[in-house]
PDBQT receptor file of N, H, CA, C and O in Angstrom, charges set to zero:
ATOM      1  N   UNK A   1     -10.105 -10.694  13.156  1.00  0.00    +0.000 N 
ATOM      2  CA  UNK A   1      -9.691 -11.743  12.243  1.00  0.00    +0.000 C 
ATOM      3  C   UNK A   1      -9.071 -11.105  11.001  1.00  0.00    +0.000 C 
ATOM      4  O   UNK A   1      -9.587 -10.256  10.274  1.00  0.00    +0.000 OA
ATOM      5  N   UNK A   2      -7.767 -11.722  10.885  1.00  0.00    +0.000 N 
ATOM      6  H   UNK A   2      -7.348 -12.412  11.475  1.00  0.00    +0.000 HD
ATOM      7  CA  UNK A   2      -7.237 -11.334   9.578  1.00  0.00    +0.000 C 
ATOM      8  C   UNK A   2      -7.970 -11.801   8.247  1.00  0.00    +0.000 C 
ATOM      9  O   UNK A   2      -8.573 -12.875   8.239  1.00  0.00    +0.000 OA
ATOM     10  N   UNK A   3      -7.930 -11.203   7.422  1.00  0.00    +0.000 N 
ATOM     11  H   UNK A   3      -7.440 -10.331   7.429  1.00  0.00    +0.000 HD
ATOM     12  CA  UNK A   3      -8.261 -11.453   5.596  1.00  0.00    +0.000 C 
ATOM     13  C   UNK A   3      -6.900 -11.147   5.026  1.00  0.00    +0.000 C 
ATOM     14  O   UNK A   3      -6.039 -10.605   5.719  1.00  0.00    +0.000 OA
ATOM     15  N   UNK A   4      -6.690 -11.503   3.723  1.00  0.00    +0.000 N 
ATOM     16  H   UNK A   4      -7.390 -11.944   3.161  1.00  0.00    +0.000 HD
ATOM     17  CA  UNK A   4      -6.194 -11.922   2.631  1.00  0.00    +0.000 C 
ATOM     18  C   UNK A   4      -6.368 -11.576   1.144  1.00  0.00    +0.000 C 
ATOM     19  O   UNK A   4      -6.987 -12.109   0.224  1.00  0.00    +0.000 OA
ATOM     20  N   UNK A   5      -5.557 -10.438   1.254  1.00  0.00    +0.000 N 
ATOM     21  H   UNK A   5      -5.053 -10.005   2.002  1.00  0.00    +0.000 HD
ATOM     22  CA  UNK A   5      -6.076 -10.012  -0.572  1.00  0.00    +0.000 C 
ATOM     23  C   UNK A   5      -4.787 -10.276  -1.364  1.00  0.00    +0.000 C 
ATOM     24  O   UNK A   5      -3.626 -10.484  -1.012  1.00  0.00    +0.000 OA
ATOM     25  N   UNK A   6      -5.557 -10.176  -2.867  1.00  0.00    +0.000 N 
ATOM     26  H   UNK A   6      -6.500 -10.007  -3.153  1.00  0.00    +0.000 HD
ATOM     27  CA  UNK A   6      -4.225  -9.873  -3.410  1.00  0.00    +0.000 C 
ATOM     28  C   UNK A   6      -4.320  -9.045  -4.946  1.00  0.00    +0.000 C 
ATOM     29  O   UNK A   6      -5.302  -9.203  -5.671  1.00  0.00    +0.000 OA
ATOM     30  N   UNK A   7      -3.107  -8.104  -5.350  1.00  0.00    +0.000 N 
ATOM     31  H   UNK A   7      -2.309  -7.975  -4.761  1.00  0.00    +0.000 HD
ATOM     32  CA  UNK A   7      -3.452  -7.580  -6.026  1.00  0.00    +0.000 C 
ATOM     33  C   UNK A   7      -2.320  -8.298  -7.621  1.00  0.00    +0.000 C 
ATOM     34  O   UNK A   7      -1.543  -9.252  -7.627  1.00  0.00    +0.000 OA
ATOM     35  N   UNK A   8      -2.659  -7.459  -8.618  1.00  0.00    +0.000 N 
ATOM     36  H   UNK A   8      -3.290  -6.683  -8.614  1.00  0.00    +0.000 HD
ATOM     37  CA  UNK A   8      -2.090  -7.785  -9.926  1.00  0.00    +0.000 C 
ATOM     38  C   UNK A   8      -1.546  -6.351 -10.343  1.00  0.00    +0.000 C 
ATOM     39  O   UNK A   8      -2.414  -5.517 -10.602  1.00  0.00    +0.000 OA
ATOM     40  N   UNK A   9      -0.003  -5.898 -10.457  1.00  0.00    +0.000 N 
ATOM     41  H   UNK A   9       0.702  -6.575 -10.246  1.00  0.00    +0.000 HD
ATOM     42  CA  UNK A   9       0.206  -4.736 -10.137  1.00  0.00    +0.000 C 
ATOM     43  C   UNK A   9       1.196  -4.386 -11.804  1.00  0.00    +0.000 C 
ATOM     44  O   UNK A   9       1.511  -5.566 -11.962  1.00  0.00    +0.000 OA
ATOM     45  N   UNK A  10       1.632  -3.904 -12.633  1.00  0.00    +0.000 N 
ATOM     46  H   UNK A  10       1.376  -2.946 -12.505  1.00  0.00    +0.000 HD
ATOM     47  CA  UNK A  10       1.674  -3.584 -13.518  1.00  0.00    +0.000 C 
ATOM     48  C   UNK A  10       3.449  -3.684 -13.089  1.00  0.00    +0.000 C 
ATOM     49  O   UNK A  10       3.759  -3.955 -11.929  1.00  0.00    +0.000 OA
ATOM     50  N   UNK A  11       4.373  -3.469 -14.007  1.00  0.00    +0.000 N 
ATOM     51  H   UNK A  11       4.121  -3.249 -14.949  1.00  0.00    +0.000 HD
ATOM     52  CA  UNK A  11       5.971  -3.209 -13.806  1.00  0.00    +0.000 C 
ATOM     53  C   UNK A  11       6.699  -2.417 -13.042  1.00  0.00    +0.000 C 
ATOM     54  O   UNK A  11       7.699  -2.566 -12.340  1.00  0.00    +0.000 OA
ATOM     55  N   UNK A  12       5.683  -1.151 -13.445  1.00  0.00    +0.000 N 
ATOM     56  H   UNK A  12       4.870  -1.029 -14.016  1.00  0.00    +0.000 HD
ATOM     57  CA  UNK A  12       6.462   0.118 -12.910  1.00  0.00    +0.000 C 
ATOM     58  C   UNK A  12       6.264  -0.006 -11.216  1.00  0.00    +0.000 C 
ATOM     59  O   UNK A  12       7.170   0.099 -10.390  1.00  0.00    +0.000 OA
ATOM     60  N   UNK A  13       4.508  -0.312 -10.879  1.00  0.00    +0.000 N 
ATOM     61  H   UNK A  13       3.772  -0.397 -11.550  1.00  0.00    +0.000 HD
ATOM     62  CA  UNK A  13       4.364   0.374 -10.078  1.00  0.00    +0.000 C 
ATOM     63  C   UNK A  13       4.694  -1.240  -9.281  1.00  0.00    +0.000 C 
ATOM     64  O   UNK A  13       4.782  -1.230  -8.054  1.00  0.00    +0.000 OA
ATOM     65  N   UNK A  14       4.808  -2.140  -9.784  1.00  0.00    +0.000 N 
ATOM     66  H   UNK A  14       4.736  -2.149 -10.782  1.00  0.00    +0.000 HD
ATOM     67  CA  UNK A  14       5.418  -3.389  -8.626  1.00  0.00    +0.000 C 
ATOM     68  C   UNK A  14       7.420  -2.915  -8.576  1.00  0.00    +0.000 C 
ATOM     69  O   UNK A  14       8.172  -3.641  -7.926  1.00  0.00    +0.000 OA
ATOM     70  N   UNK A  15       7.830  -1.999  -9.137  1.00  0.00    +0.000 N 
ATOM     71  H   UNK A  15       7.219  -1.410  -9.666  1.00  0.00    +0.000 HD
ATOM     72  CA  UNK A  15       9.179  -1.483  -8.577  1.00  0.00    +0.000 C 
ATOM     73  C   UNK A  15       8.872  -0.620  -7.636  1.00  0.00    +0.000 C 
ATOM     74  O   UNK A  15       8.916  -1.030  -6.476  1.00  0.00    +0.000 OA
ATOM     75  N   UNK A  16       8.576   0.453  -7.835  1.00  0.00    +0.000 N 
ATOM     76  H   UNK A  16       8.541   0.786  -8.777  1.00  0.00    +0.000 HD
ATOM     77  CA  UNK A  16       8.039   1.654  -6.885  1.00  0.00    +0.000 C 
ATOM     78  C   UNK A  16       7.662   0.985  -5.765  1.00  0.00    +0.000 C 
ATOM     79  O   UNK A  16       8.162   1.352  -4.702  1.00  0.00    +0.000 OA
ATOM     80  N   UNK A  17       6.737  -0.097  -5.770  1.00  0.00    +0.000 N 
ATOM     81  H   UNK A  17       6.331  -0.396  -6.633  1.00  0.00    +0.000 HD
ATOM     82  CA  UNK A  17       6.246  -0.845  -4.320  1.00  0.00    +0.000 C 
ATOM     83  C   UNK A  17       7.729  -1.511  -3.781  1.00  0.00    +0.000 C 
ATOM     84  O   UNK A  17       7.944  -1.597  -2.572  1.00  0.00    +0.000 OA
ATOM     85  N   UNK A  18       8.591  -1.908  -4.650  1.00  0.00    +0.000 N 
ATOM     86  H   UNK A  18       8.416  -1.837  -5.632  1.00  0.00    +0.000 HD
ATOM     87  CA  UNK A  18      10.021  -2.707  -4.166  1.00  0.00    +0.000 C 
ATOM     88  C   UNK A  18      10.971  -1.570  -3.600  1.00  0.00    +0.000 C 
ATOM     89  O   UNK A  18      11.562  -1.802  -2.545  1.00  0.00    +0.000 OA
ATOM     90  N   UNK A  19      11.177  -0.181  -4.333  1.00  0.00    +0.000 N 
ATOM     91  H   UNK A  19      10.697   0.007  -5.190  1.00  0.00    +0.000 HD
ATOM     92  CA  UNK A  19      11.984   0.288  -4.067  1.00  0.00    +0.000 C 
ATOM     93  C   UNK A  19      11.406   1.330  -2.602  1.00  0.00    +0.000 C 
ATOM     94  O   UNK A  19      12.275   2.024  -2.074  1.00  0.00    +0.000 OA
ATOM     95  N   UNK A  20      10.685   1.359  -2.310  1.00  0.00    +0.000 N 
ATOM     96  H   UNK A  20       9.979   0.795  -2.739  1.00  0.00    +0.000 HD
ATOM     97  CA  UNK A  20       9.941   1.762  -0.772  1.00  0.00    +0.000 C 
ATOM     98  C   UNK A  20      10.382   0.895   0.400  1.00  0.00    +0.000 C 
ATOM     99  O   UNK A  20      10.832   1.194   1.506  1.00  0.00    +0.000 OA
ATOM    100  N   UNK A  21      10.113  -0.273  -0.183  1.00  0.00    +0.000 N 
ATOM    101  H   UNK A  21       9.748  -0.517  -1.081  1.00  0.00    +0.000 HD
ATOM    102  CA  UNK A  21      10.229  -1.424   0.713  1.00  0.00    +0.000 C 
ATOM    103  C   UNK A  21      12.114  -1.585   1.255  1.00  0.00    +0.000 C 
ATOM    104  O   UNK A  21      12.577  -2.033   2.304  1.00  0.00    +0.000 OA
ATOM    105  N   UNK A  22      12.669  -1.131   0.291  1.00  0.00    +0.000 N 
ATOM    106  H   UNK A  22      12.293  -0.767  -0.561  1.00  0.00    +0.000 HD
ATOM    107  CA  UNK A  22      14.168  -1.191   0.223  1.00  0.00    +0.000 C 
ATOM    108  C   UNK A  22      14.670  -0.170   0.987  1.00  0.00    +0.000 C 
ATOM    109  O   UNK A  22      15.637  -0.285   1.740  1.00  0.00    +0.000 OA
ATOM    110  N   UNK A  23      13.939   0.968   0.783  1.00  0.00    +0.000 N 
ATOM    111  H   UNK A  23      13.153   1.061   0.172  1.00  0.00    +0.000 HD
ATOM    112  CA  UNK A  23      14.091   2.606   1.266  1.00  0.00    +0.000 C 
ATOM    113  C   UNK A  23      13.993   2.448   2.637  1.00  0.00    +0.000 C 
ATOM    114  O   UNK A  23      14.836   3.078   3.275  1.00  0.00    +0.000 OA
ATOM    115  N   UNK A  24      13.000   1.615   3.437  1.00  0.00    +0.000 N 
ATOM    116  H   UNK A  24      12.315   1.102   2.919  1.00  0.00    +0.000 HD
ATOM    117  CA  UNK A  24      12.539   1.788   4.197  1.00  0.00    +0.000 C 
ATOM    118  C   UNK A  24      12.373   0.568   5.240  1.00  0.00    +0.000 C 
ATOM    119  O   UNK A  24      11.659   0.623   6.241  1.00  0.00    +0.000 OA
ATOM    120  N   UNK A  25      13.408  -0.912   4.713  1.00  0.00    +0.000 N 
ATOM    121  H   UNK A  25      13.988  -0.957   3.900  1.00  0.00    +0.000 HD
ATOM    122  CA  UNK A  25      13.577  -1.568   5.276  1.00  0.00    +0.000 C 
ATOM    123  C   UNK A  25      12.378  -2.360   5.726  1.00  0.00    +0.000 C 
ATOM    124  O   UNK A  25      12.456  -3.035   6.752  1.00  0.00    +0.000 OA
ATOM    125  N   UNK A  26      11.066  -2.304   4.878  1.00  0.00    +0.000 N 
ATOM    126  H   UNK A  26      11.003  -1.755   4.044  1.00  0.00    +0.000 HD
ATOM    127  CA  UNK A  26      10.037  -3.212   5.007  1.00  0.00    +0.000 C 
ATOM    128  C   UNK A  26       9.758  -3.978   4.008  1.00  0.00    +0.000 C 
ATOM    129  O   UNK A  26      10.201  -3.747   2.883  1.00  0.00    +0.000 OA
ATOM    130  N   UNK A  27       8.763  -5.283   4.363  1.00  0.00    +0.000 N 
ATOM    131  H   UNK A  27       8.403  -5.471   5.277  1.00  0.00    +0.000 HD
ATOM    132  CA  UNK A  27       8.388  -6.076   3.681  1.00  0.00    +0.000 C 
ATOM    133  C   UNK A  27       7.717  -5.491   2.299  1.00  0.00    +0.000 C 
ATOM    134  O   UNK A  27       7.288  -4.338   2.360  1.00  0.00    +0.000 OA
ATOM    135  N   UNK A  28       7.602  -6.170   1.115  1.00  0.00    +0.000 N 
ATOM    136  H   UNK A  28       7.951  -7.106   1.065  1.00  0.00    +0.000 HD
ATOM    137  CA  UNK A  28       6.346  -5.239   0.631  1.00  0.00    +0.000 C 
ATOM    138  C   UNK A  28       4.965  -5.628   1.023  1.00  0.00    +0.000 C 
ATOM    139  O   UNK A  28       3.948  -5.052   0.636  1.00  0.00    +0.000 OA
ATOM    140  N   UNK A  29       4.999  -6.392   1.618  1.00  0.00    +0.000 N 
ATOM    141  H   UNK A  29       5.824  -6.860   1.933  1.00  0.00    +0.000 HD
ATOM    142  CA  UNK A  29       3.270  -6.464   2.394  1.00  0.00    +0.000 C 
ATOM    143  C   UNK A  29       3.449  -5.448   3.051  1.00  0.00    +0.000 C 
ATOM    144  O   UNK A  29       2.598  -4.646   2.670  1.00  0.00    +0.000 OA
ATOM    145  N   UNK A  30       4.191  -4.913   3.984  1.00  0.00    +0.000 N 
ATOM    146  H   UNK A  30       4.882  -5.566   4.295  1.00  0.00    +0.000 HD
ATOM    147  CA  UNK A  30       4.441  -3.956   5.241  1.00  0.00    +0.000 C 
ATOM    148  C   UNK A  30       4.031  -2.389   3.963  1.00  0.00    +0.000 C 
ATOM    149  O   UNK A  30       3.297  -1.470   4.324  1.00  0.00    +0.000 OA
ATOM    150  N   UNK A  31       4.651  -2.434   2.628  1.00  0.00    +0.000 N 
ATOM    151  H   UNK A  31       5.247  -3.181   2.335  1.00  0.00    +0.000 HD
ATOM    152  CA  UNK A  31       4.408  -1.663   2.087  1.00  0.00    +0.000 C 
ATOM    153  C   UNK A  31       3.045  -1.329   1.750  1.00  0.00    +0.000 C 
ATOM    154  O   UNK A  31       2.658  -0.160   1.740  1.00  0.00    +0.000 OA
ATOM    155  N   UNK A  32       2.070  -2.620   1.388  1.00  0.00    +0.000 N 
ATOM    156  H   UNK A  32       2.385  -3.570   1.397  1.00  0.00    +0.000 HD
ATOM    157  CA  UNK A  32       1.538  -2.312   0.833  1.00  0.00    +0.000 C 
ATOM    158  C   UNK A  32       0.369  -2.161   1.755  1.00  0.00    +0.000 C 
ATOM    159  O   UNK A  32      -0.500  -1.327   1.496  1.00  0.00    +0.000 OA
ATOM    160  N   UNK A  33       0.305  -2.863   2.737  1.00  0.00    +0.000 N 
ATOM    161  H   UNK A  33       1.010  -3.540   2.947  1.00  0.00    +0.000 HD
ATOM    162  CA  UNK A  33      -0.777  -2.456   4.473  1.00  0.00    +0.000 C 
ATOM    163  C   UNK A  33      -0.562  -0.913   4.313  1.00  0.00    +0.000 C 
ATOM    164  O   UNK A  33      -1.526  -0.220   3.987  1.00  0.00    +0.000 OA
ATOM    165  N   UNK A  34       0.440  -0.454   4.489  1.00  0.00    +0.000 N 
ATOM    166  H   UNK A  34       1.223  -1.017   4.753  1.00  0.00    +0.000 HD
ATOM    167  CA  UNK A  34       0.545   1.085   4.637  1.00  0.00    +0.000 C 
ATOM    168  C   UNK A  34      -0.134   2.078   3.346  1.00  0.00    +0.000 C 
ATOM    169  O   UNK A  34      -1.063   2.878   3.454  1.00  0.00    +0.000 OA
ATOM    170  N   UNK A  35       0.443   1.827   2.450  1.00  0.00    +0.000 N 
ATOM    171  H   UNK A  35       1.198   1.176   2.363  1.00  0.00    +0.000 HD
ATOM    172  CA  UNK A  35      -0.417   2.282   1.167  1.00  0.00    +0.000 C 
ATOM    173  C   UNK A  35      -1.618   2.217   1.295  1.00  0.00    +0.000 C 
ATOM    174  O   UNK A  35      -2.342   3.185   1.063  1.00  0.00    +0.000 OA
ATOM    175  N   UNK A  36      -2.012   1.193   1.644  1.00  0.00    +0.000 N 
ATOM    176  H   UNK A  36      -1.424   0.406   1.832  1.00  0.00    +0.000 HD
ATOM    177  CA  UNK A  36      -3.760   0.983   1.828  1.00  0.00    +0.000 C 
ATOM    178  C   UNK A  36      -4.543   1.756   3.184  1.00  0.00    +0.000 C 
ATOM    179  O   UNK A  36      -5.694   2.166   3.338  1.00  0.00    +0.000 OA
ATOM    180  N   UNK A  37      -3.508   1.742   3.943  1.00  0.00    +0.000 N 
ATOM    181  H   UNK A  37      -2.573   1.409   3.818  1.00  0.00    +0.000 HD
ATOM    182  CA  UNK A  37      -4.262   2.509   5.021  1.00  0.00    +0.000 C 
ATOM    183  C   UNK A  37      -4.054   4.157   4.728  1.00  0.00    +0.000 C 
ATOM    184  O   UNK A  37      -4.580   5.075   5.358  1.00  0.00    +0.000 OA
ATOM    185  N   UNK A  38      -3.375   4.231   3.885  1.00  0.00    +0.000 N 
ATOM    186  H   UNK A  38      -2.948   3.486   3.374  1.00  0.00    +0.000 HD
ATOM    187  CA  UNK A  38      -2.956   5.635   3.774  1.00  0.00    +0.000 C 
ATOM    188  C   UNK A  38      -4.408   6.135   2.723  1.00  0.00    +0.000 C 
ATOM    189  O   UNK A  38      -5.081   7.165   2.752  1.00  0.00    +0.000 OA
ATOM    190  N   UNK A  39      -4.479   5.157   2.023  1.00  0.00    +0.000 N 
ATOM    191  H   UNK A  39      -3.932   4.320   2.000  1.00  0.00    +0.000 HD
ATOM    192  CA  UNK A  39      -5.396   5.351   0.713  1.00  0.00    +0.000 C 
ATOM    193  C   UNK A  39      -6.728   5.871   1.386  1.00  0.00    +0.000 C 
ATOM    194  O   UNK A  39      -7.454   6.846   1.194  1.00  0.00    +0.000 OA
ATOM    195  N   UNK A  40      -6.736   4.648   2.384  1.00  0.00    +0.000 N 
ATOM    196  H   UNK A  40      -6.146   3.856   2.540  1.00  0.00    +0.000 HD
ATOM    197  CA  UNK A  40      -8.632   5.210   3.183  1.00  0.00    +0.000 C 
ATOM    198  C   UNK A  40      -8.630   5.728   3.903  1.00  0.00    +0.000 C 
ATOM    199  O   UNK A  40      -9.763   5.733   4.384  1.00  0.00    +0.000 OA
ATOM    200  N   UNK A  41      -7.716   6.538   4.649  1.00  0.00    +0.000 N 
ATOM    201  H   UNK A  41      -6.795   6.534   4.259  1.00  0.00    +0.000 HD
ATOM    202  CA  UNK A  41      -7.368   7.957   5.266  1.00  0.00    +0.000 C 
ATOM    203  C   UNK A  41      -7.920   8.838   4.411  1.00  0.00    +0.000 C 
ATOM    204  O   UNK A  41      -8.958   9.479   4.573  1.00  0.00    +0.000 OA
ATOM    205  N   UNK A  42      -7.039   8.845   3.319  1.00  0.00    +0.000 N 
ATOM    206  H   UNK A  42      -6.195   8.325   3.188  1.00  0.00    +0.000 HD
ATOM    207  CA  UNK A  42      -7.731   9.853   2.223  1.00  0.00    +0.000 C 
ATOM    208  C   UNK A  42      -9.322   9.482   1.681  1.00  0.00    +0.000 C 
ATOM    209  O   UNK A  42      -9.890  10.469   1.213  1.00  0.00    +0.000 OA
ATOM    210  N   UNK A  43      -9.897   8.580   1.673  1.00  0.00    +0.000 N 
ATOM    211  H   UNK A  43      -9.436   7.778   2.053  1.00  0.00    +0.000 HD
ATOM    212  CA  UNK A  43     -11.152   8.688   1.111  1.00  0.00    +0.000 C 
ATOM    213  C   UNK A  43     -11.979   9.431   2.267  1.00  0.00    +0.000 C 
ATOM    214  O   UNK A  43     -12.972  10.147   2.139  1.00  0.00    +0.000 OA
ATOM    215  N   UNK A  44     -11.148   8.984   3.680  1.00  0.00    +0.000 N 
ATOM    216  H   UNK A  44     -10.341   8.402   3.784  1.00  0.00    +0.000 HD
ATOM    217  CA  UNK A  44     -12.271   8.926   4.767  1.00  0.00    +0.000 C 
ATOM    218  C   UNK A  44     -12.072  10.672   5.090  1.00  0.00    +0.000 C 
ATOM    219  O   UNK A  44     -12.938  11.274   5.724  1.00  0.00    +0.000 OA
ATOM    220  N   UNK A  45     -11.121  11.203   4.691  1.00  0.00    +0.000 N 
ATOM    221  H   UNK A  45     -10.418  10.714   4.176  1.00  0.00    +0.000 HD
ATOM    222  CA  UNK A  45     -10.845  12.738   4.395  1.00  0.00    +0.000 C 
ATOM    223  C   UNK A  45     -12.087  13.576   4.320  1.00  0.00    +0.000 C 
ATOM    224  O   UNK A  45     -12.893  14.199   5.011  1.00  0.00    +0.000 OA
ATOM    225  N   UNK A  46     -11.650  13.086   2.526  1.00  0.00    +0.000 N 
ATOM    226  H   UNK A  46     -10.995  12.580   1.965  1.00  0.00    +0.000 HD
ATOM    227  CA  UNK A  46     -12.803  13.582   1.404  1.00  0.00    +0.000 C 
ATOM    228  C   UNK A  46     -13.913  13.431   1.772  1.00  0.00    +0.000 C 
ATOM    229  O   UNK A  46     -14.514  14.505   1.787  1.00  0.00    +0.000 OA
ATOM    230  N   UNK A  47     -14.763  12.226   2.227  1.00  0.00    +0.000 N 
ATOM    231  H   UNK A  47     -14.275  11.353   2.215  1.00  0.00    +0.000 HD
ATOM    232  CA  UNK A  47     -16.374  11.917   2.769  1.00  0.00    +0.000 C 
ATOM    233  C   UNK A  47     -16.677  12.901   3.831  1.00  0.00    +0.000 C 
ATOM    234  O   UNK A  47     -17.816  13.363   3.898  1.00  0.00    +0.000 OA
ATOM    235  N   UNK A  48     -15.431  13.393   4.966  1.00  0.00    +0.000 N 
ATOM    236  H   UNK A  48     -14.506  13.018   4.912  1.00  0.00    +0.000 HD
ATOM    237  CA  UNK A  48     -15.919  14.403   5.544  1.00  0.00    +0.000 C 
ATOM    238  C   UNK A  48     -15.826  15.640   5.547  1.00  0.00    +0.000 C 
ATOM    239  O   UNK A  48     -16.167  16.379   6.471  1.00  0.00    +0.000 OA
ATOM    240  N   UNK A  49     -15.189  16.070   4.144  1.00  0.00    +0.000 N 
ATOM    241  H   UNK A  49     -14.911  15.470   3.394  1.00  0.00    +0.000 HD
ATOM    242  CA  UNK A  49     -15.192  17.506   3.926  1.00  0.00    +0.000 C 
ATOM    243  C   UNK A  49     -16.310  18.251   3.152  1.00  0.00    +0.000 C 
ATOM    244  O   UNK A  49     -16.250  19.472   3.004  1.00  0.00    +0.000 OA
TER     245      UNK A  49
């Protein structure tokens, strides 16, 4: 089952999320799923090193 978040993202970094999305021909949801999975890759890293 899908969920539903949402975030409140500051100027800079709601461009940076646009200009990825532009770079790379995705949504910025598509951006920001990826960011997030990328993010707990890295935590899930760190917990096992």
């Amino acid at each position: 089952m899908e969920r539903r978040y949402a975030i409140t993202c500051d100027e800079e970094l709601a461009r940076r999320i646009e200009t990825l999305a532009r770079e790379y021909d995705l949504t910025t949801q598509e951006v920001l799923h990826q960011l997030v999975a990328l993010g707990l890759e890295e935590v899930d890293d760190c917990e096992t090193a």
